[in-house]
N, C-alpha and C positions, 0 to 999 in steps of 0.2 A: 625326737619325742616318740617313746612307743606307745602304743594303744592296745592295752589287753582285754582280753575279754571279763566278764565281771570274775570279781571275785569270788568263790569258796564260799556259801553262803557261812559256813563256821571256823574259817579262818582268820585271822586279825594280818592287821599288815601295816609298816610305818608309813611315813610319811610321802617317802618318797615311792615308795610303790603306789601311793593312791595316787601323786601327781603323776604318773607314769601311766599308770590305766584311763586316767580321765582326761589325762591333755591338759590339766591345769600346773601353772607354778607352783612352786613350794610356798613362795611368797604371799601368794592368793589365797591359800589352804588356811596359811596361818592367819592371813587376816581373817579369813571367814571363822577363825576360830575365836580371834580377838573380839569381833563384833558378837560374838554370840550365835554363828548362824549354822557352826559347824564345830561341836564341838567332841574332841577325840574319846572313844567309848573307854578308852583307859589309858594305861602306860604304863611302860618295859620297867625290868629291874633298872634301870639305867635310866630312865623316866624319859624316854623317846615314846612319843604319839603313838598309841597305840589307834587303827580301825576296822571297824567289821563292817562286813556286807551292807549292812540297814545306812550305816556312817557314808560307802560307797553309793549307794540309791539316793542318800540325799543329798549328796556333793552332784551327782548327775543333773537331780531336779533344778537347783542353783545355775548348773553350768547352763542349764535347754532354759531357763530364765534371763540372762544374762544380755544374751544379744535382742531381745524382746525389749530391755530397755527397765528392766522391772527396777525400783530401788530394793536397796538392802534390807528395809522398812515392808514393802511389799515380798520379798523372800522369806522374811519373817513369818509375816502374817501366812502364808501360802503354806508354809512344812507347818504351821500350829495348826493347820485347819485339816490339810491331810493327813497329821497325826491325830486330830482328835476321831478323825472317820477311821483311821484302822482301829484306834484303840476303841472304836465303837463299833466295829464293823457288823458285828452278831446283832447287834441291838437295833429292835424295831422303835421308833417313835411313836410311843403312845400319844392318846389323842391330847393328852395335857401339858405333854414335853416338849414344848419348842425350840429346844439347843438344836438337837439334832436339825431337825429341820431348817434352821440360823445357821447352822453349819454347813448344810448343804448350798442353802443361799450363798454364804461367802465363797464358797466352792466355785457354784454357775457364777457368779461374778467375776471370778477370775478368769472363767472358761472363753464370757463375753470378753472381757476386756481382752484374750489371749488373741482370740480371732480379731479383733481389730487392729490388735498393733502387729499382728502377720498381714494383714493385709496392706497396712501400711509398708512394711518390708516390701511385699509385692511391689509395690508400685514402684521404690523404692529402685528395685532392682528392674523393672523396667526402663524405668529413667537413665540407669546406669548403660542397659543396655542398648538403649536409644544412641548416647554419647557415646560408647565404643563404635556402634556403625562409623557415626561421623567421623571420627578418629581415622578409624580401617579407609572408609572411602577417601581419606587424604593423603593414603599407600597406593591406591591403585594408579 
C-alpha cells in the first residue's frame, strides 16, 4: 500500500490512485460510493471513476472518522454540515438566521462527541498497554 501525498488540487485521478493515496481499498471506495457518502466527481470516456482533490479531502474525513466508531449515518450527517459551512463560509449570521448557527451547533456536537470517543480510544489503548506489559513480563 503506498501513500501519496494529496493530490493536485486540479487534477482528477481513478479509482485506484485514490485507494493508493488514502490507504483505503478499492472495495471501500465503492461502497462509500454505493451508500451515497462518496460519490465520484465524474467519469472517463470509458466511464472509470473519475476524482478530484475536494472527492480526495472528503474520502480523508471518512477515513479520520472510521476508527472513531462513527456510523455511515453519522459520516453523513458530518460532510452535510461541513459542506453546508464552506458553502457558507463568507456569510455572517444575521440576527434572524438560525441555520447558520444550527449548523454550527451540529458542528460543536460532533467536535464534543469527537473528544469523547478519543478519549475512550485512550483508555482503550492504555488497557491494551497494561496487557502487553503482562505478556512481556512472562518473557523475562
Amino acid at each position: 500500500m503506498r501513500r501519496d501525498p494529496m493530490p493536485d488540487e486540479t487534477a482528477t485521478m481513478q479509482i485506484g490512485e485514490l485507494a493508493d493515496r488514502t490507504g483505503m481499498s478499492l472495495r471501500t471506495i465503492r461502497h462509500y460510493d454505493e451508500v451515497g457518502l462518496l460519490t465520484p466527481s465524474g467519469r472517463s470516456e470509458g466511464g472509470f471513476r473519475l476524482y478530484t482533490h475536494d472527492d480526495y479531502l472528503r474520502l480523508m474525513v471518512i477515513r479520520r472518522m472510521k476508527p472513531l466508531g462513527f456510523s455511515l449515518d453519522e459520516m453523513a450527517e458530518l460532510l452535510r454540515v461541513v459542506g453546508a459551512l464552506d458553502a457558507g463560509a463568507d456569510d455572517h449570521d444575521d440576527e434572524g438566521d438560525g441555520h447558520a448557527q444550527a449548523t454550527r451547533a451540529s458542528l460543536a456536537a460532533f467536535v464534543d462527541e469527537t473528544v469523547e470517543r478519543r478519549a475512550k480510544l485512550e483508555r482503550q489503548l492504555a488497557m491494551a498497554d497494561e496487557f502487553l506489559e503482562l505478556l512481556r513480563a512472562r518473557l523475562r
